[in-house]
C-alpha positions as CSV (number, residue, x, y, z in Angstrom):
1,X,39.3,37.6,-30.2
2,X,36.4,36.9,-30.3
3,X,36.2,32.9,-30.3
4,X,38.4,33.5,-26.9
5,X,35.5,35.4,-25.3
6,X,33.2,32.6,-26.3
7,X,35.1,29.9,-25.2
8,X,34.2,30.3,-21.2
9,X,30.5,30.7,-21.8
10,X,30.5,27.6,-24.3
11,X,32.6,25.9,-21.5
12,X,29.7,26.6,-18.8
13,X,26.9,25.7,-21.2
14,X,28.4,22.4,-20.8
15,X,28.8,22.4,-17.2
16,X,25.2,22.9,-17.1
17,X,24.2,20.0,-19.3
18,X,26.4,17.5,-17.0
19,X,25.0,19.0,-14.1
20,X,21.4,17.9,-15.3
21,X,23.0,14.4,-16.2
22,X,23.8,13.7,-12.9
23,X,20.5,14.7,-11.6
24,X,19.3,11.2,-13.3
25,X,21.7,8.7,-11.1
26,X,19.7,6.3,-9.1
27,X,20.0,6.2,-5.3
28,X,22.0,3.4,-4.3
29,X,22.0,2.0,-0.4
30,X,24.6,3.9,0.6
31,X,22.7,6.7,0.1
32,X,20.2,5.7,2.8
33,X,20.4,6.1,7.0
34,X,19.4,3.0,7.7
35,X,18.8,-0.6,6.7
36,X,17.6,-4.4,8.0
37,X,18.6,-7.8,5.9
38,X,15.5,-9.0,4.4
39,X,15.2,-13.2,5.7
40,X,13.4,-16.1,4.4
41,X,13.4,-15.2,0.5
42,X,14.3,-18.0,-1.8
43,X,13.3,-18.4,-5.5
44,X,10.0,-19.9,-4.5
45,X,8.2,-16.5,-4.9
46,X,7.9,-13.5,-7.2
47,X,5.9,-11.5,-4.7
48,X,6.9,-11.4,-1.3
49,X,5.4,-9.3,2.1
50,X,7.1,-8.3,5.6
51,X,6.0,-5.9,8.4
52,X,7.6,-2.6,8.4
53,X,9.8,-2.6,11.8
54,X,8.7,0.0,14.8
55,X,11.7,2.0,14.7
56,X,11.3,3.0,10.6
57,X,8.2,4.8,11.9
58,X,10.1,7.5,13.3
59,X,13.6,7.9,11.6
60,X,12.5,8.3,7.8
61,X,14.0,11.6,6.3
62,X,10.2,12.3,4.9
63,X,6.6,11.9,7.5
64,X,5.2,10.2,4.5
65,X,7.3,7.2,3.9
66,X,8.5,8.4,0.6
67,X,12.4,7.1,1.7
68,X,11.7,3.5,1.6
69,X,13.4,0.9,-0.8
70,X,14.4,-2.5,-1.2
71,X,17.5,-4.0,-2.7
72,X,18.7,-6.7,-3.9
73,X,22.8,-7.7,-3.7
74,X,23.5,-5.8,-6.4
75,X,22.5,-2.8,-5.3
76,X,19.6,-2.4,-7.3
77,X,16.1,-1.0,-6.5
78,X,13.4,-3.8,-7.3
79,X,9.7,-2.6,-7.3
80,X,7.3,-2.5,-4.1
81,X,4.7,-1.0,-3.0
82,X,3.3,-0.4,0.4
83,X,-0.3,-1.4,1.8
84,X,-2.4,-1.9,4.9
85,X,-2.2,-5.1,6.6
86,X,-5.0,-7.5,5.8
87,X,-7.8,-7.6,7.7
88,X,-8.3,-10.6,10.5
89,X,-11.0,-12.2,11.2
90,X,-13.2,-11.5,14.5
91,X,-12.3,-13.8,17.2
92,X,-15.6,-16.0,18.8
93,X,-15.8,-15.9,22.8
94,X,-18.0,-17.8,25.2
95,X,-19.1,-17.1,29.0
96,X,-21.0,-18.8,31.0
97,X,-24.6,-17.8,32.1
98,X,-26.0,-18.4,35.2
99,X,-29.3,-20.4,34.9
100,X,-32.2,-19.9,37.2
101,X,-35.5,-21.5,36.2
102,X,-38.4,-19.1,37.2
103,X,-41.9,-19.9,38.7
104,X,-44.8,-18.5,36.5
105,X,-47.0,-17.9,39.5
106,X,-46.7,-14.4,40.9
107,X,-47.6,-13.3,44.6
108,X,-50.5,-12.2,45.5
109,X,-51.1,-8.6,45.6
110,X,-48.0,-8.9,42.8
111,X,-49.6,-9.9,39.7
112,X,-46.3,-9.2,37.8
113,X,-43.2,-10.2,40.3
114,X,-41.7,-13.4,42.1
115,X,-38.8,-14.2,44.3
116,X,-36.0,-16.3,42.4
117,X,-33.0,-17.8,44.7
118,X,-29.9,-17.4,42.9
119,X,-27.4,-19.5,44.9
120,X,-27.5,-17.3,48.6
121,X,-29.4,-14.3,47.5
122,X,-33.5,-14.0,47.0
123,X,-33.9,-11.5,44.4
124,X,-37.0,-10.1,43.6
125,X,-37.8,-10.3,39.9
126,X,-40.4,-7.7,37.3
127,X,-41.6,-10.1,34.8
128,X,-42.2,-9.2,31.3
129,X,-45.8,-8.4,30.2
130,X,-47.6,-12.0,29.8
131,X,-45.2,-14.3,31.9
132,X,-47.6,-14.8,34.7
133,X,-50.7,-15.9,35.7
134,X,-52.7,-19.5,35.5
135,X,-52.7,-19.2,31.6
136,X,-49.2,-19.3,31.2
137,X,-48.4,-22.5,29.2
138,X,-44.3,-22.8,29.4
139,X,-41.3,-22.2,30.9
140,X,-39.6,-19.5,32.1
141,X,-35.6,-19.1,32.8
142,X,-33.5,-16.0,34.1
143,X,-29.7,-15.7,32.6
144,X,-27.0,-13.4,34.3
145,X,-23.5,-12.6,33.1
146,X,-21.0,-13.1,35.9
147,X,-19.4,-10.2,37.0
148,X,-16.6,-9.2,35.5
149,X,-14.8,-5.8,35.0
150,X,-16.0,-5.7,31.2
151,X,-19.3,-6.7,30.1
152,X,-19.0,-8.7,27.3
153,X,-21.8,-8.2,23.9
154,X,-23.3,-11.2,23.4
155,X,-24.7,-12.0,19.6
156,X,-25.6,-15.2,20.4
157,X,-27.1,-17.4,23.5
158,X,-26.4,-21.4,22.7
159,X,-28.9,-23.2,24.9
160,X,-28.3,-27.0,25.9
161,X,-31.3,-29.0,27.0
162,X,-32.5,-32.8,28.5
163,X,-32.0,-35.0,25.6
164,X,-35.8,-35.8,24.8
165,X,-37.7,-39.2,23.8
166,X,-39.5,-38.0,20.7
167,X,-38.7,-34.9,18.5
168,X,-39.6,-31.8,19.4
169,X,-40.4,-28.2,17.9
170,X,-40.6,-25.3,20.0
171,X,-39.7,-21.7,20.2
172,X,-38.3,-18.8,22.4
173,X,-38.6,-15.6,23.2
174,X,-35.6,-12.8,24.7
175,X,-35.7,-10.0,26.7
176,X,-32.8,-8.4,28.5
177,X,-32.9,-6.1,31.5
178,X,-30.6,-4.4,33.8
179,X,-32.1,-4.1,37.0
180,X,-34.7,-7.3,36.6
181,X,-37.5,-4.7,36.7
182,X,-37.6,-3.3,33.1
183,X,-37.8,-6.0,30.3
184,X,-37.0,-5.1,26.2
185,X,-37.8,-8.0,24.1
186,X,-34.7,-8.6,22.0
187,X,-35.4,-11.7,19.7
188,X,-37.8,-14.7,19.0
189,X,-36.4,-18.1,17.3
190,X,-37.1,-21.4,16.9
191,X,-35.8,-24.3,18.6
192,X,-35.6,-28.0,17.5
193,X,-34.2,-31.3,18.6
194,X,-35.5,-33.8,15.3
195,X,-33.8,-37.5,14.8
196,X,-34.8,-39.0,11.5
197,X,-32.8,-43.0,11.3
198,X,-29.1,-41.6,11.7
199,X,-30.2,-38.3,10.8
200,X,-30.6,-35.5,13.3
201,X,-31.4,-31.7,13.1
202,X,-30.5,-29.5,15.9
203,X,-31.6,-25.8,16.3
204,X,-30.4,-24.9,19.2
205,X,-28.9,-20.8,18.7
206,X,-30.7,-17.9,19.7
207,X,-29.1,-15.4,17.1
208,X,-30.0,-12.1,19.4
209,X,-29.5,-9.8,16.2
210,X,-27.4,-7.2,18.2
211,X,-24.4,-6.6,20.4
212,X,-26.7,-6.1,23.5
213,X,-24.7,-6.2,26.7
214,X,-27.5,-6.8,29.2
215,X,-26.3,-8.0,32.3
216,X,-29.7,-10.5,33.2
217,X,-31.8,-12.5,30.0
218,X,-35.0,-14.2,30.4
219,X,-36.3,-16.8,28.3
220,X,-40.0,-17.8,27.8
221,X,-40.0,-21.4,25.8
222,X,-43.2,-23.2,24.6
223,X,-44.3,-26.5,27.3
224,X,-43.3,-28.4,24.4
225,X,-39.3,-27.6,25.3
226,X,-37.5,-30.1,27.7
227,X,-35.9,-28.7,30.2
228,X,-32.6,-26.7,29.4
229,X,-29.3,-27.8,31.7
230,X,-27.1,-24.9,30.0
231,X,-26.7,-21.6,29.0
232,X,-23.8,-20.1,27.0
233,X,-23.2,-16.2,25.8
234,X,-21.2,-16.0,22.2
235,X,-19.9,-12.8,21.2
236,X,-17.2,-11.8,18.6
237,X,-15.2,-9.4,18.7
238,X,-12.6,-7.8,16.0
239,X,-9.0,-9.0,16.0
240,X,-7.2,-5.5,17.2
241,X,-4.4,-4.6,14.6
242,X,-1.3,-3.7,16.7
243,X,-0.6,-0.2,16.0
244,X,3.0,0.5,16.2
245,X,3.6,2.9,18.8
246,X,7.3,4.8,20.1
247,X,8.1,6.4,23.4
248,X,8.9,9.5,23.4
249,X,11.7,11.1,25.6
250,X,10.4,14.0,27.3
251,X,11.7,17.2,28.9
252,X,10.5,19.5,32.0
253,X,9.3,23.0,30.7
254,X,7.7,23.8,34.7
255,X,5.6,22.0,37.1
256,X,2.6,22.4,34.6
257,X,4.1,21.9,31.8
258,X,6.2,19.1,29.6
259,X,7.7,18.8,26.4
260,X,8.2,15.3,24.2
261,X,10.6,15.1,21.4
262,X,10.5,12.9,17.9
263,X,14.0,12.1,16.7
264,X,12.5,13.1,13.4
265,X,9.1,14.7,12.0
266,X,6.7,12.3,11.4
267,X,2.8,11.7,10.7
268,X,1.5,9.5,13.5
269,X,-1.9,9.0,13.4
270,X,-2.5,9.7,17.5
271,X,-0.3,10.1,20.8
272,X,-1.0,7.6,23.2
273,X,-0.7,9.6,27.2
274,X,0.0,7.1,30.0
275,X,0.1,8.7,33.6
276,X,2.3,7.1,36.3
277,X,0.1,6.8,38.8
278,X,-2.7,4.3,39.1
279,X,-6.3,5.6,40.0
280,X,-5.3,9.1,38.5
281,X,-6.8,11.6,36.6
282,X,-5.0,14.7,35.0
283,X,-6.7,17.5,33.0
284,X,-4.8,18.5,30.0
285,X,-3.8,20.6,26.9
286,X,-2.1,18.8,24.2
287,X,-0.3,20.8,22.0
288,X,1.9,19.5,18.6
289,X,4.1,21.5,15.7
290,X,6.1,20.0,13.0
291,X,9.3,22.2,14.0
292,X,10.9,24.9,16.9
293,X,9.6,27.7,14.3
294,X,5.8,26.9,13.8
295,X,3.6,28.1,17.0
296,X,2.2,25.4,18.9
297,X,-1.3,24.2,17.6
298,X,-3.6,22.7,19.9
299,X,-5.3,19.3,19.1
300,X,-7.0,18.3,22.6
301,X,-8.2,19.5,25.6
302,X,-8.6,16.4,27.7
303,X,-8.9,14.2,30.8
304,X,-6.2,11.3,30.7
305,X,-7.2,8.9,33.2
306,X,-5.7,6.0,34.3
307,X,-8.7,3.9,36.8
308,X,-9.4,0.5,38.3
309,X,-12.5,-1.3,37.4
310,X,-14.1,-4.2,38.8
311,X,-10.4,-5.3,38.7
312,X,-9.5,-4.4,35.1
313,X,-7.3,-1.0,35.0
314,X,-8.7,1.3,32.4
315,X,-7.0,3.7,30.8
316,X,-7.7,6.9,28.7
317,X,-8.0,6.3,25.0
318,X,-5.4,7.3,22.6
319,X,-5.8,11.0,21.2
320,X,-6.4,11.4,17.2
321,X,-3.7,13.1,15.2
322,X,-2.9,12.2,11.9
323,X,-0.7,15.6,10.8
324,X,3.3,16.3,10.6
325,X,4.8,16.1,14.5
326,X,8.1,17.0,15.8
327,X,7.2,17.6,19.5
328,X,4.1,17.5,21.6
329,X,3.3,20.3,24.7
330,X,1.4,18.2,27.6
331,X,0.2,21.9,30.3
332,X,-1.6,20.3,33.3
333,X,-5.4,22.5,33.8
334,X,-5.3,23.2,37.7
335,X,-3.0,20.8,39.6
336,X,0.5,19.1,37.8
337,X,1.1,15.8,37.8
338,X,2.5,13.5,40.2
339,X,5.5,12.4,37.6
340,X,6.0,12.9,34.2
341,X,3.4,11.0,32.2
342,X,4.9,8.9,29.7
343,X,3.8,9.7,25.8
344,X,3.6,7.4,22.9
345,X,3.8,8.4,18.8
346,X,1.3,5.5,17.7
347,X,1.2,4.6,13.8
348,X,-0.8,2.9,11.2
349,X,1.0,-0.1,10.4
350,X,1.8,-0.2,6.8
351,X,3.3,-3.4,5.1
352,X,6.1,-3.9,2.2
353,X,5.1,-6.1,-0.8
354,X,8.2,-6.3,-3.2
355,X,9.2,-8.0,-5.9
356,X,12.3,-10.5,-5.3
357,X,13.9,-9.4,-8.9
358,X,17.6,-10.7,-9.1
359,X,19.7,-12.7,-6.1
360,X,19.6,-12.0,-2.5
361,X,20.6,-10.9,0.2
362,X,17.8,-8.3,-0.2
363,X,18.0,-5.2,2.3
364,X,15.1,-3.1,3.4
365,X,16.4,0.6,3.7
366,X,15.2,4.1,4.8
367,X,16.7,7.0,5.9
368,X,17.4,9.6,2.7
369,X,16.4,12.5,2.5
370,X,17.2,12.7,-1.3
371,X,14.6,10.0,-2.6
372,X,11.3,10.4,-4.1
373,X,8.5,8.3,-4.3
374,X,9.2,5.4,-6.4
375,X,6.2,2.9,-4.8
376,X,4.0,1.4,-7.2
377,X,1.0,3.4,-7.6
378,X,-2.3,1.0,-7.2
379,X,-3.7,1.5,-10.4
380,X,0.1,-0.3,-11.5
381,X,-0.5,-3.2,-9.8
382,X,-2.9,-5.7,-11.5
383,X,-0.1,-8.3,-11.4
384,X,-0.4,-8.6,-8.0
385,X,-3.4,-11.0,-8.0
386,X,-1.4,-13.7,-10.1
387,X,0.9,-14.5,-7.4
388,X,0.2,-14.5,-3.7
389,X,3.1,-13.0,-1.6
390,X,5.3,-15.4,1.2
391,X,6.1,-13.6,4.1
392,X,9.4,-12.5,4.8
393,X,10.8,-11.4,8.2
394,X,13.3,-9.0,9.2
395,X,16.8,-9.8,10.2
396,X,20.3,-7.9,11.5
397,X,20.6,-4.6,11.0
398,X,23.3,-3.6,7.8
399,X,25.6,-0.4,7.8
400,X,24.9,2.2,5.3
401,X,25.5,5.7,4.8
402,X,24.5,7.0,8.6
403,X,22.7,9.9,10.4
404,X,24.1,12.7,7.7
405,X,21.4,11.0,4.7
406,X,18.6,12.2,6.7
407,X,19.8,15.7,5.3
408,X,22.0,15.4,2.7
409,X,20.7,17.1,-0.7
410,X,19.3,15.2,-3.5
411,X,21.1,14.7,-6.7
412,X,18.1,17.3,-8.6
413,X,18.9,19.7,-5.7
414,X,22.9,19.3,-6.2
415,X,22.3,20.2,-9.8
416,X,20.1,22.8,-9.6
417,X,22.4,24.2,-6.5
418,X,25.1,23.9,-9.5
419,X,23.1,25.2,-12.4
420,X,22.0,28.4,-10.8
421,X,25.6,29.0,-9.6
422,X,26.8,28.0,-13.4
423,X,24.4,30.4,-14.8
424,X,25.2,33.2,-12.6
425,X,28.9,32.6,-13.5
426,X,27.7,32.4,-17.2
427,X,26.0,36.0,-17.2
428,X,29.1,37.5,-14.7
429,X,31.4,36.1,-17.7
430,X,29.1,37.5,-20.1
431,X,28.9,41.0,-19.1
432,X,32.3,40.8,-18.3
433,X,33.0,39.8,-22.1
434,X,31.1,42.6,-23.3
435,X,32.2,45.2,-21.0
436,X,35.7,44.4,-22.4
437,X,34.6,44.0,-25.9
438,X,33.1,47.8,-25.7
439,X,36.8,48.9,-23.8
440,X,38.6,47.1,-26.5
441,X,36.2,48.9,-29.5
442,X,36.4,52.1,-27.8
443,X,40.6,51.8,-27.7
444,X,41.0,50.8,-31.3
445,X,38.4,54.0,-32.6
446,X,40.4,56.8,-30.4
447,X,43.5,54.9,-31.9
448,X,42.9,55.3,-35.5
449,X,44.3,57.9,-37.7
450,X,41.5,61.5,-38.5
C-alpha cells in the first residue's frame, strides 16, 4: 500500500527534474521575431563587423539589446559582441578670406583709426594698440570671413605671398575683432620662405591655437615680409556619427496636447521634435513612461524652434533621454501648434562584431523575448586584436518565428511555470496520501477484535 502512495510523488519528482532539463535548450532562430541575411562573408575572415539596421532599434523584446544573435546555417549561435562605431577622423575645410591691405598712417585728430575700402564700402577701422604712427616698420592686412549663415572656427590661417628674390625670415602677429573697433591678440608665429640648391623651407601657417570664430583678422608682419596675394581660413571639424533615429506615429489627445507611440519599449538616448512649420516656435512639455501603467515623468520643458538664418534653417536640438520609453506626451505652453510636430526615437549606433564559426548563410536575428545576454563581455575579448574584422553588410530579410516571440516565455520561465505547478501537485498528492493513510489506519483499529 504503501509503495502505491509513493509512486505519484516519485512520478512528479521526475517531472520536476525534466522540467529543469529543458530549461538548458539553446534558443534556435525560430525562436526569434525577426531576422536579416548577413552578406559578404567568405572564409577570408575570422572576425567580421556590420552596422546594426535602423529598424532593430525599436522592435527588440528587451530596451537593452540583450535579444540579439547571429547564426550560422546550422542554426547555431556563434559568439559576438557589440561595440561603438570607431571613431572618424575630423574632416579639414577652407574659406576664403577677404584681403585688404591697411595704411599705417592714421587721421589726424585719429591717432588710432583709418578708412579701408573694401570693394564698394569705406569702413572705418580701430587699430590695435601700436599699428600706427611714423614708427611703424611693417605691414598691416585686414581679413573678413564672407558671410555665410554659419560662422565657421578657424584653427588655422594659410597665407600665400609674392615669390621673393632672396630668403626671407619674418614673423606675424593676430588679432581678431568683431566690430573692427575692439582688437584681442590671438597668436604670434614665424614666417619663412628659405631656398637652399634644390632645397626649400616654407613656413607659411599661422596655427591660431583656438577655434576662434571672429568674423574680421588683422595681421601685423615685419617690412622684411613680401607682400601677401592670399588669405585662406582652415578649420576642422568632427565627422558627425549618424545616430539612428525612427519616426514615431503620433495620436491627438486635444489641441494642446499629443501622444507618440514606440512599437516596443526601448532606451533611446534623445527624441528628436521637428515642427511643421518653418520660422516657428512652440513652447513645450515633454513627457515619457516606459508603459500605460507608470505616470508620466517629465524630462523637458522646452522651446522647439524651427528658424531661418542667414539662409541656413536651424532647428532645435535634439532632447537628452537615455531611459526605458514606450510613449512620449508633447502639451503645448500657451498657444497649440499649427500641425502635429513630427517626433523622432534617436539611438546610439551600436555595431556587431561576430565570429564567422562554421558555413554560411549567417543570419542576424532579434526579436525574443526568451534570450539572455550571451554577448561577449570585454574583459573576454583579448583575441580580438589578432584579427582585424571585414565588414559585412546586411541583406533580405528571412522569416522566423513572428510578432508572438516578442512575448513568448522563456524556456527557465516555462519550467519554473511547470515546477511550481508540479510541486503544488506534489504536496496536494501528498496530503492527500496521508489524509487517506490516517482514514485507512483509523478503519483497520475500529475493525479489530477488543
Amino acid at each position: 500500500m504503501l509503495k502505491r502512495l509513493l509512486s505519484p510523488v516519485l512520478l512528479a519528482m521526475c517531472a520536476l527534474s525534466t522540467a529543469a532539463g529543458a530549461a538548458d535548450v539553446p534558443l534556435a532562430p525560430q525562436d526569434f521575431a525577426n531576422g536579416l541575411r548577413i552578406e559578404g562573408v567568405d572564409a577570408g575572415s575570422a572576425l567580421y563587423r556590420l552596422e546594426l539596421p535602423q529598424q532593430l532599434y525599436g522592435s527588440t523584446a528587451w530596451p537593452d539589446l540583450r535579444d540579439v544573435r547571429v547564426f550560422n546555417s546550422q542554426g547555431q549561435a556563434v559568439p559576438f559582441w557589440l561595440d561603438k562605431p570607431a571613431a572618424q577622423p575630423a574632416q579639414e575645410s577652407r574659406v576664403a578670406l577677404r584681403l585688404f591691405a591697411v595704411p599705417t598712417t592714421a587721421r589726424p585728430g585719429q591717432e588710432d583709426t583709418i578708412v579701408v575700402q573694401t570693394g564698394q564700402r569705406r569702413v572705418e577701422v580701430t587699430l590695435p594698440d601700436g599699428s600706427t604712427g611714423s614708427k611703424v616698420d611693417g605691414q598691416t592686412y585686414l581679413l573678413e570671413l564672407p558671410e555665410s549663415g554659419t560662422r565657421p572656427q578657424l584653427t588655422r590661417i594659410h597665407l600665400a605671398w609674392r615669390a621673393a628674390k632672396e630668403n626671407w625670415r619674418g614673423h606675424v602677429t593676430v588679432f581678431g575683432s568683431n566690430d573692427l573697433r575692439d582688437w584681442d591678440r590671438v597668436a604670434s608665429s614665424p614666417l619663412a620662405d628659405l631656398k637652399a640648391g634644390n632645397d626649400s623651407l616654407r613656413v607659411d601657417d599661422v596655427d591660431l591655437n583656438c577655434q576662434c570664430d571672429w568674423r574680421y583678422w588683422m595681421l601685423r608682419l615685419d617690412a622684411a615680409a613680401p607682400e601677401l596675394v592670399e588669405a585662406t581660413g582652415i578649420h576642422s571639424q568632427a565627422a558627425q556619427i549618424e545616430r539612428p533615429a525612427l519616426l514615431l506615429q503620433s495620436r491627438i489627445v486635444s489641441p494642446t496636447e499629443m501622444e507618440y507611440i514606440m512599437p516596443r519599449p526601448a532606451m533611446p538616448v534623445a527624441l528628436r521634435v521637428r515642427l511643421l512649420q518653418p520660422n516657428s516656435v512652440a513652447p513645450m512639455e515633454i513627457s515619457v513612461r516606459p508603459d500605460s501603467a507608470t505616470p508620466w515623468r517629465t524630462v523637458s520643458s522646452s522651446v522647439i524652434y524651427r528658424l531661418n538664418s542667414g539662409g541656413a534653417e536651424q532647428v532645435s536640438p535634439d532632447v537628452p533621454l537615455n531611459q526605458t520609453t514606450q510613449a512620449i506626451r508633447l502639451v503645448a505652453r500657451g498657444a497649440g501648434w499649427d500641425g502635429a510636430p513630427m517626433v523622432y526615437a534617436v539611438f546610439e549606433p551600436r555595431e556587431l562584431v561576430f565570429n564567422a564559426r562554421g558555413s554560411g548563410p549567417f543570419i542576424l536575428a532579434w526579436g525574443a523575448r526568451a534570450a539572455t545576454d550571451a554577448s561577449l563581455p570585454e574583459q573576454e575579448r583579448a583575441f580580438a586584436g589578432l584579427a582585424e574584422p571585414m565588414m559585412a553588410s546586411l541583406g533580405a530579410a528571412v522569416t522566423l518565428g513572428g510578432p508572438e516571440r516578442l512575448t513568448a516565455e522563456s524556456p527557465a520561465e516555462r519550467a519554473a511555470a511547470w515546477q511550481k505547478f508540479t510541486l503544488w501537485g506534489v504536496l496536494v498528492a501528498g496530503a492527500l496520501a496521508l489524509a487517506w493513510l490516517a482514514i485507512s489506519l483509523l478503519r483497520e483499529a475500529r475493525n479489530k477484535p477488543q
